[in-house]
Residue frames as a rotation matrix with the C-alpha (Angstrom) as fourth column:
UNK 1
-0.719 0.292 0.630 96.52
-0.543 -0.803 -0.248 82.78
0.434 -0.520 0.736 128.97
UNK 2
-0.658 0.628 -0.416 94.10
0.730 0.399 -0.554 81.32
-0.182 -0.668 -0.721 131.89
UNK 3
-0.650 0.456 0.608 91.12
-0.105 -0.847 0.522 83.28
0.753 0.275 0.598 130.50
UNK 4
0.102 0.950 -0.295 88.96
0.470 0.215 0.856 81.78
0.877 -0.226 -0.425 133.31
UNK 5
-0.141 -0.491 -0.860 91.50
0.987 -0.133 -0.086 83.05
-0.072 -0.861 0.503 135.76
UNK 6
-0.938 0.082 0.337 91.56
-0.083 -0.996 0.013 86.98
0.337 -0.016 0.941 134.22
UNK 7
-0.485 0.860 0.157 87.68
0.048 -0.153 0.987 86.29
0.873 0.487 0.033 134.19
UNK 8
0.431 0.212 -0.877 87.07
0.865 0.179 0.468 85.60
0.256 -0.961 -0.106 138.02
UNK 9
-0.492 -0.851 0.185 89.44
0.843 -0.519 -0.144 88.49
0.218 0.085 0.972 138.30
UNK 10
-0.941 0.143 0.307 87.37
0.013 -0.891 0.454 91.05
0.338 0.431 0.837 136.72
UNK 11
0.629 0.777 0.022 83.81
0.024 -0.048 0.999 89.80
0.777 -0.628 -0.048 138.71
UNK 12
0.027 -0.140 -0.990 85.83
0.999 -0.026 0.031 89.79
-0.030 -0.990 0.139 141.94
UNK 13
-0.878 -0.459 -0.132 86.76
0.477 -0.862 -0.171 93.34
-0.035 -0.213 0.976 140.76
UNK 14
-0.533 0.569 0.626 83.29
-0.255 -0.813 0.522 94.46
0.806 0.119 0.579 140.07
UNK 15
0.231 0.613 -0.756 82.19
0.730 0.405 0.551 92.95
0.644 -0.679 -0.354 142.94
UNK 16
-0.350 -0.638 -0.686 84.83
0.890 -0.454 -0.033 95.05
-0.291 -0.622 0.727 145.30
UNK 17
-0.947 0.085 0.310 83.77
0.056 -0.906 0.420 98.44
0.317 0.415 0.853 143.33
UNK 18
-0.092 0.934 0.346 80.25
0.043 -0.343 0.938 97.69
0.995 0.101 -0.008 143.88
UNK 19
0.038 -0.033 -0.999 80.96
0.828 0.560 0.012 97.47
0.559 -0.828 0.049 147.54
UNK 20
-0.654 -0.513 -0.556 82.99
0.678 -0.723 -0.132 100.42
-0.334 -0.463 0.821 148.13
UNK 21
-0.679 0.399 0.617 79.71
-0.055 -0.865 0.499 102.36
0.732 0.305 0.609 146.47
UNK 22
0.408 0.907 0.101 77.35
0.155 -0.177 0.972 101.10
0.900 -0.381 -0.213 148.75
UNK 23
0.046 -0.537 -0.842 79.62
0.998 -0.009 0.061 101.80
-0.041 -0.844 0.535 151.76
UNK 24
-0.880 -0.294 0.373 80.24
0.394 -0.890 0.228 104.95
0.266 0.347 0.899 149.97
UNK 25
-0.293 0.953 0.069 76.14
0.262 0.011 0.965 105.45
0.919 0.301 -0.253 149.61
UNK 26
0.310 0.541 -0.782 75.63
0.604 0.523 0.601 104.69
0.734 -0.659 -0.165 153.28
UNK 27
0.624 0.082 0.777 77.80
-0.210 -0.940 0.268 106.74
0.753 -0.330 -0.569 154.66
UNK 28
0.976 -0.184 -0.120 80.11
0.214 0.676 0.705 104.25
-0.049 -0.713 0.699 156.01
UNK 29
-0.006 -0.975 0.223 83.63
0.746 -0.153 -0.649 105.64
0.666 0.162 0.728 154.49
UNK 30
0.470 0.080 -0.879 82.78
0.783 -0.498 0.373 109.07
-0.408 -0.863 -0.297 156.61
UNK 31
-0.468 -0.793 0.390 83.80
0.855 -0.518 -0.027 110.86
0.223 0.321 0.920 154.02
UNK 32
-0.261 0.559 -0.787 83.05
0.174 -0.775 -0.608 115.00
-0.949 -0.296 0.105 154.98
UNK 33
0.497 0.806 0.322 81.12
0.659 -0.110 -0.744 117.27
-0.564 0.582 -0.586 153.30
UNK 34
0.948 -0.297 0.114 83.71
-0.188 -0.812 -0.553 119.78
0.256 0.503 -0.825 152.41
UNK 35
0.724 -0.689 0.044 87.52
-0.690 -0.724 0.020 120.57
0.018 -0.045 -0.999 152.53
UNK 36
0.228 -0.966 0.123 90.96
-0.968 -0.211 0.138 119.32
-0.108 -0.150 -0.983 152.87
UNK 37
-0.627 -0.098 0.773 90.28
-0.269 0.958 -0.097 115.97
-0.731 -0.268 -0.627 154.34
UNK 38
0.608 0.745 0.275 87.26
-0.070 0.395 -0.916 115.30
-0.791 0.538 0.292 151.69
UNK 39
0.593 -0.397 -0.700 89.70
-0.767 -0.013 -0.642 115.81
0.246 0.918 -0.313 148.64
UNK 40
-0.590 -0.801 0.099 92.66
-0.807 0.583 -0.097 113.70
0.020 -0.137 -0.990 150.28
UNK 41
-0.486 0.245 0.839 90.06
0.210 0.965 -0.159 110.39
-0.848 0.099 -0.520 150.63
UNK 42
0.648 0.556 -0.521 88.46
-0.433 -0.294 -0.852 111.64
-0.627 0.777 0.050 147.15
UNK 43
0.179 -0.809 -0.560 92.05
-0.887 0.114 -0.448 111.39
0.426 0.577 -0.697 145.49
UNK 44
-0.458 -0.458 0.762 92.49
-0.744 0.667 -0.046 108.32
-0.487 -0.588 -0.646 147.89
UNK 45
0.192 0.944 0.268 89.36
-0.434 0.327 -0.839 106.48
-0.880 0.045 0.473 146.15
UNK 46
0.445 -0.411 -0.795 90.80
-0.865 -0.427 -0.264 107.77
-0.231 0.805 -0.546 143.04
UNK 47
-0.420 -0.871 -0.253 93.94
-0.843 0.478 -0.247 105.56
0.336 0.110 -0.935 143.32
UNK 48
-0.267 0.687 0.675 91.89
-0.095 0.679 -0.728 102.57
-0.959 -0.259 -0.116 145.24
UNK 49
0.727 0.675 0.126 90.07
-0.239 0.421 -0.875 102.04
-0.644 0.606 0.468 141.74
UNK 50
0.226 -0.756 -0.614 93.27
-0.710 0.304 -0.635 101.88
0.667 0.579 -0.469 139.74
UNK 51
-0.336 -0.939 0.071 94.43
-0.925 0.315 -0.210 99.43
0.175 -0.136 -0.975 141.83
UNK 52
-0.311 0.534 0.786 91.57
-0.616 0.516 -0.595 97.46
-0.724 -0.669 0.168 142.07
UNK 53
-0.080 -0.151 0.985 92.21
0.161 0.974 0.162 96.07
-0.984 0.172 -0.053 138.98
UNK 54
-0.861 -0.459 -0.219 91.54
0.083 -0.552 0.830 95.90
-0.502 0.696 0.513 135.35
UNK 55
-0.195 0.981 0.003 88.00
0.937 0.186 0.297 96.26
0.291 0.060 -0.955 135.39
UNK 56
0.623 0.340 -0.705 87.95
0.478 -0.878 -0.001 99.39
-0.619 -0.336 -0.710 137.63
UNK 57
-0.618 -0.626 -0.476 90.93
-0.117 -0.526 0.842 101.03
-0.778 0.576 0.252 134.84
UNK 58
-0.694 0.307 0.652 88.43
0.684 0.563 0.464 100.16
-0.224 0.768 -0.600 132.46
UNK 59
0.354 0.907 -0.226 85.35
0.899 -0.264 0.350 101.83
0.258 -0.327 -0.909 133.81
UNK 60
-0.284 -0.411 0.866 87.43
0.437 -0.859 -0.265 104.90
0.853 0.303 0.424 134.49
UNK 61
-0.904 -0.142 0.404 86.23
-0.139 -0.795 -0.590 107.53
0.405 -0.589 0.699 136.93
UNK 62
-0.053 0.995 0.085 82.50
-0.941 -0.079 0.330 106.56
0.335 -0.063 0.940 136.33
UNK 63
-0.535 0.035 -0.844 83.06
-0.486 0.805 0.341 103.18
0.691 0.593 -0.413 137.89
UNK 64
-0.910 0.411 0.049 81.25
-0.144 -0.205 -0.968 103.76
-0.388 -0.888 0.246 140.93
UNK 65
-0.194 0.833 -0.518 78.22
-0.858 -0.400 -0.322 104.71
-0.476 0.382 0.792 139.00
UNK 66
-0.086 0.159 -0.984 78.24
-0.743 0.648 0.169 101.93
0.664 0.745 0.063 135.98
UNK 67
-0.477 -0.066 -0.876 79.04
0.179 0.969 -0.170 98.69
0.860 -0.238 -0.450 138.83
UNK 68
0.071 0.572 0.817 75.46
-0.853 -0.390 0.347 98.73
0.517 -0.721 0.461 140.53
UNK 69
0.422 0.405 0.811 74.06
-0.851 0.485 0.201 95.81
-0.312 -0.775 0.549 142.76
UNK 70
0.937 0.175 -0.301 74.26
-0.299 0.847 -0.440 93.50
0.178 0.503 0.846 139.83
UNK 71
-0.141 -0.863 -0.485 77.92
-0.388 0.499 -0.775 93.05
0.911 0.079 -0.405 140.93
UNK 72
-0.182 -0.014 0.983 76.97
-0.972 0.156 -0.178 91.96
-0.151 -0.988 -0.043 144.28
UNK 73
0.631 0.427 0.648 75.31
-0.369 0.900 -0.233 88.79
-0.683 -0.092 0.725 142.87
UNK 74
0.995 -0.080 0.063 77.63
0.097 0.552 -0.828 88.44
0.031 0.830 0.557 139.93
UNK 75
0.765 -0.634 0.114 80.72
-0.620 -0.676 0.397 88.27
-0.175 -0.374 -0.911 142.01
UNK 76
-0.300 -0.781 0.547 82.30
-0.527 0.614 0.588 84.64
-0.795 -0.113 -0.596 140.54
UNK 77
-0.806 -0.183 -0.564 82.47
-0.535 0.634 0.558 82.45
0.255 0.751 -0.609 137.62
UNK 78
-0.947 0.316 -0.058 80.07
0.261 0.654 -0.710 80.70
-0.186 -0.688 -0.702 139.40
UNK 79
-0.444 0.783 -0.436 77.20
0.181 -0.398 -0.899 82.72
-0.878 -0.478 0.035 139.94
UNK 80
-0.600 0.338 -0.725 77.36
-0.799 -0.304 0.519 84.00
-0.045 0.891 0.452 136.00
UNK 81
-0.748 0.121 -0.652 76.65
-0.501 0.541 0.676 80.57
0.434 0.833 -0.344 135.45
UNK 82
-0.867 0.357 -0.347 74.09
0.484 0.441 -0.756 79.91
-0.117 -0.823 -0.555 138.27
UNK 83
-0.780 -0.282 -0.559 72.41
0.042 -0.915 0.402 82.64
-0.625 0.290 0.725 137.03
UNK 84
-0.775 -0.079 -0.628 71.78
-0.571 -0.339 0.748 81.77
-0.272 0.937 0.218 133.98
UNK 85
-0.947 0.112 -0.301 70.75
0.103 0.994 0.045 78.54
0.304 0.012 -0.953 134.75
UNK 86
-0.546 0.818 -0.181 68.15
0.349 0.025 -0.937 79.58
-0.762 -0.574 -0.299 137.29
UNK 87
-0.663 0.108 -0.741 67.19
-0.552 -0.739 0.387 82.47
-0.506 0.665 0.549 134.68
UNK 88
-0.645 0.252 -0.722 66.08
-0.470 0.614 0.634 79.53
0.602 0.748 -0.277 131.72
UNK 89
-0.756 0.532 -0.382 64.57
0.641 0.720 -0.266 77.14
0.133 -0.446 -0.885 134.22
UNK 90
-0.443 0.762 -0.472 61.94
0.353 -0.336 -0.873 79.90
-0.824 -0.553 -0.120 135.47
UNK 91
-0.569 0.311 -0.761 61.53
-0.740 -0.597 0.310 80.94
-0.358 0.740 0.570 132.10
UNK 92
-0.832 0.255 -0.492 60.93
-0.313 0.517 0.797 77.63
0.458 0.817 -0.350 130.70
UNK 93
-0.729 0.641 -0.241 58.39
0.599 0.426 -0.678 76.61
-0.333 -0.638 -0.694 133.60
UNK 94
-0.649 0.488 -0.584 56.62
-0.193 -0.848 -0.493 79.73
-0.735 -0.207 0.645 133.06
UNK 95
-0.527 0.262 -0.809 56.36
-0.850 -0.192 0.491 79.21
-0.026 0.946 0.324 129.33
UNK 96
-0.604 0.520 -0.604 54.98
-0.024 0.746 0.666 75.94
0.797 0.417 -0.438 129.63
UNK 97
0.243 0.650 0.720 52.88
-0.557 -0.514 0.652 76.62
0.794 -0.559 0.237 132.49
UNK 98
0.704 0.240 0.668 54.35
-0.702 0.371 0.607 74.78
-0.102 -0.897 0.430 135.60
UNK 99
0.760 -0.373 0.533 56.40
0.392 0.916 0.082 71.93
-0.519 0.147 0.842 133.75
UNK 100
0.262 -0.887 -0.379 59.85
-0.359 -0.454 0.815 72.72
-0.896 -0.077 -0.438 132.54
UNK 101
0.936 -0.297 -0.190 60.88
0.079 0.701 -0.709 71.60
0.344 0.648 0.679 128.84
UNK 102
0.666 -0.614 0.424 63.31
0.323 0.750 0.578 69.72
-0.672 -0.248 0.698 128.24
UNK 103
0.534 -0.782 -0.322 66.97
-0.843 -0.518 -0.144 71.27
-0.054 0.348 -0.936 127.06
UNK 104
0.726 -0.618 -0.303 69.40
0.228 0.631 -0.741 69.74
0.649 0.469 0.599 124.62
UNK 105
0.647 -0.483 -0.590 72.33
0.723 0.145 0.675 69.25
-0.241 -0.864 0.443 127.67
UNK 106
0.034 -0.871 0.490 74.61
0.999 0.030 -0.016 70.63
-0.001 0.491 0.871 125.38
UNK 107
-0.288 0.014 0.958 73.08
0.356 -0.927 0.121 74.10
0.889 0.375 0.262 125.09
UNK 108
0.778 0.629 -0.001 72.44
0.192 -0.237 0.952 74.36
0.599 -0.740 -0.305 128.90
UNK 109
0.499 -0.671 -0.549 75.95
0.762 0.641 -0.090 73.98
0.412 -0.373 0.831 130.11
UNK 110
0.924 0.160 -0.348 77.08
0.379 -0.517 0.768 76.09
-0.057 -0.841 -0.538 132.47
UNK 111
0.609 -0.793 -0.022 80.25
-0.532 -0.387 -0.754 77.87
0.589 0.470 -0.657 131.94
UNK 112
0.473 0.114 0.873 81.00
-0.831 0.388 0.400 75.93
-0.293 -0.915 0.278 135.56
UNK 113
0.610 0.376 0.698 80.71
-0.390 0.909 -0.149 72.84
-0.690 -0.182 0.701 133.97
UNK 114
0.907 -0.395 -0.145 82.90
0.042 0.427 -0.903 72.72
0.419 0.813 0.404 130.95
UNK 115
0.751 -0.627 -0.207 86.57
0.143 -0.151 0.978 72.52
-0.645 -0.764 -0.024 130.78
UNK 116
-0.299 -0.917 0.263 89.83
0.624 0.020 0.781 72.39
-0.722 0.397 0.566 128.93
UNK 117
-0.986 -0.148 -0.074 89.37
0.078 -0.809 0.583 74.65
-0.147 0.569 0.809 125.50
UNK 118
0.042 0.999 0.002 85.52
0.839 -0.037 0.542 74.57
0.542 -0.021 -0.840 125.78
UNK 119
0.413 0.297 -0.861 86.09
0.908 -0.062 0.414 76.35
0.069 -0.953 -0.296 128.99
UNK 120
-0.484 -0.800 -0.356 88.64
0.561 -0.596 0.575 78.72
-0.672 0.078 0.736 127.90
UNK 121
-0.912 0.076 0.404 87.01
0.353 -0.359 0.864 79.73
0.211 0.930 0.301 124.98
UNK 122
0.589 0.756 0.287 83.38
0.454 -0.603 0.656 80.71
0.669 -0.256 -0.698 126.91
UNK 123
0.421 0.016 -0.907 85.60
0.564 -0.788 0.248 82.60
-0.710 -0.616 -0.341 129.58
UNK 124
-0.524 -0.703 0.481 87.10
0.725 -0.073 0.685 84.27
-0.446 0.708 0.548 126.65
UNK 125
-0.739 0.493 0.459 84.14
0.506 -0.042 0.861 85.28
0.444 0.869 -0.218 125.40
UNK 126
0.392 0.411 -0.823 82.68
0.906 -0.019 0.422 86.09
0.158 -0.911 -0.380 128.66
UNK 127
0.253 -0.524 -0.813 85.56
0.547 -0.616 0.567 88.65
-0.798 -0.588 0.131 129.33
UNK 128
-0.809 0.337 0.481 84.88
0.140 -0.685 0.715 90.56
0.570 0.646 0.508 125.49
UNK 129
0.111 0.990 0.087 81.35
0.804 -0.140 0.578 90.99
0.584 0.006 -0.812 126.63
UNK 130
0.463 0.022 -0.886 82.41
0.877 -0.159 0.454 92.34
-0.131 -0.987 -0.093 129.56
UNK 131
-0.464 -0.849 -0.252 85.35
0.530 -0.495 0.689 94.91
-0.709 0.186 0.680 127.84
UNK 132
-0.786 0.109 0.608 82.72
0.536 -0.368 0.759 95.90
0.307 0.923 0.231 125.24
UNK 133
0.514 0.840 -0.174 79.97
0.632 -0.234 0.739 96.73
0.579 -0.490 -0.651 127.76
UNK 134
0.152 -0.658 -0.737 82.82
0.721 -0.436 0.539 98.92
-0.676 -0.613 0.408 129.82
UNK 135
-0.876 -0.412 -0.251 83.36
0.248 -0.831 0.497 100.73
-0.413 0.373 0.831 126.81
UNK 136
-0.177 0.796 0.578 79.41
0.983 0.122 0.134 101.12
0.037 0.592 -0.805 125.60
UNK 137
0.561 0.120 -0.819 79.55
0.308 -0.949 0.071 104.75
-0.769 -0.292 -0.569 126.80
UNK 138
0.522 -0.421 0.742 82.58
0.735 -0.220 -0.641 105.68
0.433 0.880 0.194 124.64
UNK 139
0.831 -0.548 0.098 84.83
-0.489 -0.636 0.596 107.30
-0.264 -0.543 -0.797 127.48
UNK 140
0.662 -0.598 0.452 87.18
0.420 0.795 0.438 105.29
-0.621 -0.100 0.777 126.17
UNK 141
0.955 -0.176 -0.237 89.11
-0.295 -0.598 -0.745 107.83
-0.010 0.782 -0.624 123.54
UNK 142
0.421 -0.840 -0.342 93.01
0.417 0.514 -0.750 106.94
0.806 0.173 0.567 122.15
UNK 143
-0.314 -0.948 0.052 94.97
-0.214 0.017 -0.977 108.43
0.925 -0.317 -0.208 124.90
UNK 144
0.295 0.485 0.823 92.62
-0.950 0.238 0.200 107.25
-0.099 -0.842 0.531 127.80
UNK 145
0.980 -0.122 -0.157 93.38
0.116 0.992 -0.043 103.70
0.161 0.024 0.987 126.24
UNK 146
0.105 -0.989 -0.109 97.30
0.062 0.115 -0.991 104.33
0.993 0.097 0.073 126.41
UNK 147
-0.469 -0.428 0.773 96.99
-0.725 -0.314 -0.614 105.28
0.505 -0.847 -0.163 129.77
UNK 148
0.599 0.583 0.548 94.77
-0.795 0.514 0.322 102.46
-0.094 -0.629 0.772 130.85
UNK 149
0.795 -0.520 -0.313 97.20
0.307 0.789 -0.533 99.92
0.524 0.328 0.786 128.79
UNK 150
-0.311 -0.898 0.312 100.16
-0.152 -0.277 -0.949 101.65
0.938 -0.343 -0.050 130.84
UNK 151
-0.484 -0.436 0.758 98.68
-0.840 -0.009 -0.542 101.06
0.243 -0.900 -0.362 134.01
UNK 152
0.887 0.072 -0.456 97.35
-0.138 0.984 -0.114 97.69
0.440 0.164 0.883 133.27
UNK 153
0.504 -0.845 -0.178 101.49
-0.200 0.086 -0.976 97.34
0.840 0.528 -0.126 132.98
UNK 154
-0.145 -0.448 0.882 101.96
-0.780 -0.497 -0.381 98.62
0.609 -0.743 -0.277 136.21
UNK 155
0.361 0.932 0.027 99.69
-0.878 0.330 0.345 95.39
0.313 -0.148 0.938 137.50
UNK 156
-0.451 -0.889 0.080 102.22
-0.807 0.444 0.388 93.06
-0.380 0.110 -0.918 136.64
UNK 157
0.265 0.514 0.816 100.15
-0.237 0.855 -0.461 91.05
-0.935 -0.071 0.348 134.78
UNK 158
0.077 -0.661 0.746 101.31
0.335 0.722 0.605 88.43
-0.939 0.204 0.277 132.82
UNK 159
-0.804 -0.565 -0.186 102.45
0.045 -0.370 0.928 89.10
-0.593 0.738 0.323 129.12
UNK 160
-0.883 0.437 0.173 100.11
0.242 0.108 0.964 87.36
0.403 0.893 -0.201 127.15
UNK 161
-0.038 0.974 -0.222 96.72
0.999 0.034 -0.022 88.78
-0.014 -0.223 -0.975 129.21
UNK 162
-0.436 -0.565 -0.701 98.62
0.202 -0.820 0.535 92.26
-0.877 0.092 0.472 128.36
UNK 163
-0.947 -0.166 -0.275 98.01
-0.251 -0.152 0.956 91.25
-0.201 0.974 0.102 124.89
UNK 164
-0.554 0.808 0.201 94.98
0.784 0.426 0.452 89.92
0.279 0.408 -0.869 124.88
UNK 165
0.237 0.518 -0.822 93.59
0.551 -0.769 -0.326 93.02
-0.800 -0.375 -0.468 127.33
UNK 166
-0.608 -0.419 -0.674 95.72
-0.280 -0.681 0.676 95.70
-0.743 0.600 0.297 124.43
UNK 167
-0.850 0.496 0.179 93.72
0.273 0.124 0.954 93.80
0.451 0.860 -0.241 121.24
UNK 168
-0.447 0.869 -0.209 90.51
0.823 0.492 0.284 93.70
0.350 -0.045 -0.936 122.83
UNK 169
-0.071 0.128 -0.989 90.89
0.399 -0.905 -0.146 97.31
-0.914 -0.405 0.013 124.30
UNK 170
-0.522 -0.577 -0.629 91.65
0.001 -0.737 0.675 98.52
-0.853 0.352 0.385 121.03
UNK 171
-0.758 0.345 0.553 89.61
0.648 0.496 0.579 96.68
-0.075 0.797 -0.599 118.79
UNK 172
-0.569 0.810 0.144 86.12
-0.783 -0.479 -0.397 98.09
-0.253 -0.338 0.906 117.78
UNK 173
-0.965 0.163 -0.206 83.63
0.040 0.866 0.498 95.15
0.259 0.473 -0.842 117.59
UNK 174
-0.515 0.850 -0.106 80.18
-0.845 -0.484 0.227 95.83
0.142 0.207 0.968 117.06
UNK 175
-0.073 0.389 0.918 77.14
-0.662 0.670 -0.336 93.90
-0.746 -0.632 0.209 119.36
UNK 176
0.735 0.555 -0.391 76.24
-0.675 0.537 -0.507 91.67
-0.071 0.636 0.769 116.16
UNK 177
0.305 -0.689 -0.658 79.77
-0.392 0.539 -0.746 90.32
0.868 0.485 -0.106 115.77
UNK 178
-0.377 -0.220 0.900 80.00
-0.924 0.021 -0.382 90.25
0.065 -0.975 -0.212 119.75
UNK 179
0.377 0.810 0.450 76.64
-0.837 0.506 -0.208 88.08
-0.396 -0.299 0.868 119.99
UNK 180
0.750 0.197 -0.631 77.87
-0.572 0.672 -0.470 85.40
0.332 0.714 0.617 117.45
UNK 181
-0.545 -0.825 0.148 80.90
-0.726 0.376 -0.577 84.34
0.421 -0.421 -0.804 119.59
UNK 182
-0.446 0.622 0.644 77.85
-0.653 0.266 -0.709 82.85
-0.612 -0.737 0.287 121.68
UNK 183
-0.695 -0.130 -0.707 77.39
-0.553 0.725 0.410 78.94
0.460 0.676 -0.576 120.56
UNK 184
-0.269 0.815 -0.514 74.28
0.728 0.521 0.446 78.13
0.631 -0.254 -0.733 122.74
UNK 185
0.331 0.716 0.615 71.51
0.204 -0.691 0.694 79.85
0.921 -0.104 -0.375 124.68
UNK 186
0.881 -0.034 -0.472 73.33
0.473 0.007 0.881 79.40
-0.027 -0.999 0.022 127.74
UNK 187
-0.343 -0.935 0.092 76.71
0.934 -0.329 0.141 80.85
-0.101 0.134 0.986 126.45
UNK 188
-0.281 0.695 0.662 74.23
0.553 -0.446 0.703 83.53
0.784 0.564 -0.259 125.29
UNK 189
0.717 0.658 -0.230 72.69
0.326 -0.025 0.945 84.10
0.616 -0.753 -0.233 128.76
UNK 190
0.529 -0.448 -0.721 76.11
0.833 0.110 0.543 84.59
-0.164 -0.887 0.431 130.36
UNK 191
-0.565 -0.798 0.211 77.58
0.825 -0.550 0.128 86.69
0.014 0.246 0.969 128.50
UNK 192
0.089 0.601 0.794 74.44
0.314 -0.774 0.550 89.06
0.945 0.200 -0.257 128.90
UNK 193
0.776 0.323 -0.542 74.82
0.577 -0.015 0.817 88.82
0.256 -0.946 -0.198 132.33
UNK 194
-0.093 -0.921 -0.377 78.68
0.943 -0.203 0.263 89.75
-0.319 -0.331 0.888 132.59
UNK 195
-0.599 -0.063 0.798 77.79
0.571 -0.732 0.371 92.80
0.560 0.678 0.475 130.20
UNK 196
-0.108 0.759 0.641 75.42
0.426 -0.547 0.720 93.87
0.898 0.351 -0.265 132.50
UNK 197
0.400 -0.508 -0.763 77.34
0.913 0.294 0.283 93.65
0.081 -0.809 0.582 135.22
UNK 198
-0.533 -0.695 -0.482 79.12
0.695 -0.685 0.219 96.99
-0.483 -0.218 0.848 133.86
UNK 199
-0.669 0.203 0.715 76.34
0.235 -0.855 0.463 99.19
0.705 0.478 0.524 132.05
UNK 200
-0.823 0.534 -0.196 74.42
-0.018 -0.369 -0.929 101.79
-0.568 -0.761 0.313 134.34
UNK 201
-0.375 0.655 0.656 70.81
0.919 0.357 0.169 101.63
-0.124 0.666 -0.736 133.06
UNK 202
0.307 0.883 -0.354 69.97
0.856 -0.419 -0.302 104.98
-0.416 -0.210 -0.885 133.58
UNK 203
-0.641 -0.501 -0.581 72.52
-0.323 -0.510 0.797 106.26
-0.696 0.699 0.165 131.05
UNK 204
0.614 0.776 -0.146 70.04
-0.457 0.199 -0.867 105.86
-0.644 0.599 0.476 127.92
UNK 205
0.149 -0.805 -0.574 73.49
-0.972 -0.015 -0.233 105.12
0.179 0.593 -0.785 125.61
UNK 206
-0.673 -0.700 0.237 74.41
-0.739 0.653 -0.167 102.62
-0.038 -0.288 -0.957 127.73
UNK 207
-0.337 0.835 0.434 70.79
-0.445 0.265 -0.855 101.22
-0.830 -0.482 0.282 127.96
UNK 208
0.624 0.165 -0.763 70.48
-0.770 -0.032 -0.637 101.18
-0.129 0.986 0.108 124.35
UNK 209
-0.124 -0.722 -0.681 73.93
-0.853 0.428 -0.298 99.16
0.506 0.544 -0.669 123.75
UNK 210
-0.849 -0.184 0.495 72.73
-0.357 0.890 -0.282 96.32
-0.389 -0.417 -0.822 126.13
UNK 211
0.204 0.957 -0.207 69.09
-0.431 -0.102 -0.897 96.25
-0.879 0.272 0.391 124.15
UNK 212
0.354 -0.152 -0.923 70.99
-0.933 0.016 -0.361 95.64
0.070 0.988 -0.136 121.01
UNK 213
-0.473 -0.660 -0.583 73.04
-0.777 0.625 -0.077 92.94
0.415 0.417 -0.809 122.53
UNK 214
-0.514 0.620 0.593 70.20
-0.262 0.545 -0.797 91.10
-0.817 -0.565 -0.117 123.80
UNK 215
0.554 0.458 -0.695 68.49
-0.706 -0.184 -0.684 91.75
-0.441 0.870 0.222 120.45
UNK 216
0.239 -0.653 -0.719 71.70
-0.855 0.210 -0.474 90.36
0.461 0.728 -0.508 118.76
UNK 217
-0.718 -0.532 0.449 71.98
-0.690 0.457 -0.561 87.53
0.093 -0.713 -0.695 121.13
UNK 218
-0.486 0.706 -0.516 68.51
-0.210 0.479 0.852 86.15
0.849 0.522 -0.084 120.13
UNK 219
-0.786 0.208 -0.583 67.37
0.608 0.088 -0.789 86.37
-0.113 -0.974 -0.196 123.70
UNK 220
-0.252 0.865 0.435 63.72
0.509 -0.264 0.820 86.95
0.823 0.427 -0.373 124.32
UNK 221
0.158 0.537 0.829 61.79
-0.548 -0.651 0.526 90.00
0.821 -0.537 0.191 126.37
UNK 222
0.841 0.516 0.160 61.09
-0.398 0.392 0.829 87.38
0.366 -0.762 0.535 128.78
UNK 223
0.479 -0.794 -0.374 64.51
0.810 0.564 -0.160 85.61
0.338 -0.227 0.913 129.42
UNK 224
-0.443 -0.692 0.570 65.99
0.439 -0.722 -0.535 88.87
0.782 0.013 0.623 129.91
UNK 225
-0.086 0.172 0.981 63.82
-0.554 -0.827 0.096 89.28
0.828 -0.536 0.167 132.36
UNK 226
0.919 0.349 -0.181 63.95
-0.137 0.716 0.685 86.69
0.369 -0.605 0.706 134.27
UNK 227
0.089 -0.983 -0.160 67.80
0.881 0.152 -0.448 87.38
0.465 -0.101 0.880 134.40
UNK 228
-0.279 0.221 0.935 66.79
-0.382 -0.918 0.103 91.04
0.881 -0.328 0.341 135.24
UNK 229
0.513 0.804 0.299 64.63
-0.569 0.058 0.820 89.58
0.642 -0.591 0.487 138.17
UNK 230
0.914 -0.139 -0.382 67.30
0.406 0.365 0.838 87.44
0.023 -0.920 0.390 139.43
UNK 231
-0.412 -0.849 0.329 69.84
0.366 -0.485 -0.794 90.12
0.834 -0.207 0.511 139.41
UNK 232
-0.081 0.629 -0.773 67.00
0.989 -0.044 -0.140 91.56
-0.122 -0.776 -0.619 141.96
């Protein structure tokens, strides 16, 4: 499985979802206020998010809502890891007052930057964060997963990201055992980011389960905000 490939995937998809809300928002779909024609592009939307991937089959009905701005900036493999980067640097300047310390290379690397099974193994990890933050509500119940794993199917995606999407749907894996996949502060940093990519903050549930995995993730107040601040 190309995990870096599903992973671009699923930010291109929350990017696209967060689009079609603020079009939505703006008033730019035209959708009316009432009748006939308002259900038919309702049910039209509907089907638009199932096909938009396996992010929006994730997120379910509520994926309008859950994929705010933050998917605008966090729309590529890239950016997670741009992100982050910026994120640390403004922290660390702050913290020493003007002068950046100095980071072991190793624990700064950029998801960007690595490759062969390094690389695989943080988008891996990248794209649990992401599948456990999708399900932090709990809309996720056993025959909502059959039907999401059936139209996954429909997708035509490849076998083994079938399997890996079926274990990881099904599993239950609690933020402490999440957090520990994360082998440096910068692996650490991304995967908050991707996770927050899909929880709405203004669900308290959901608000709560990204608190913990910051908590569990050994990320301080302050880094988290500075990742908060450049989500904008």
């Amino acid at each position: 499985m190309d995990a870096k490939s599903l992973l671009e995937s699923m930010l291109s998809d929350g990017k696209s979802i967060a689009a079609k809300t603020v079009d939505q928002a703006s008033g730019q779909i035209g959708l009316p206020e009432s009748g006939e024609q308002r259900e038919v592009m309702l049910d039209g939307m509907k089907k638009g998010a199932i096909a938009a991937g396996a992010l929006a089959l994730l997120l379910g009905t509520n994926a309008g809502r859950r994929v705010g701005g933050a998917a605008l900036k966090i729309g590529s493999v890239a950016a997670v890891g741009g992100l982050a980067y910026n994120a640390w640097q403004r922290w660390q300047t702050n913290v020493e007052g003007g002068k950046a310390t100095r980071v072991d290379p190793a624990d700064a690397k950029q998801v960007t930057e690595l490759a062969g099974d390094a690389l695989q193994n943080r988008s891996v990890n990248l794209v649990r964060a992401m599948i456990a933050a999708a399900r932090a509500d709990g809309h996720i119940d056993a025959s909502e997963k059959q039907a999401i794993l059936e139209q996954m199917g429909d997708q035509k995606l490849s076998d083994d990201v079938l399997a890996f999407l079926r274990t990881e749907i099904e599993s239950e894996v609690d933020v402490t055992t999440l957090a520990g996949l994360a082998d440096s502060p910068s692996e650490a940093a991304e995967m908050y980011l991707v996770a927050r990519l899909v929880i709405d903050k203004t669900a308290p549930v959901e608000q709560q389960w990204l608190e913990s995995f910051a908590t569990a993730l050994a990320l301080s107040d302050e880094i988290v905000s500075e990742m908060e601040a450049q989500l904008g």
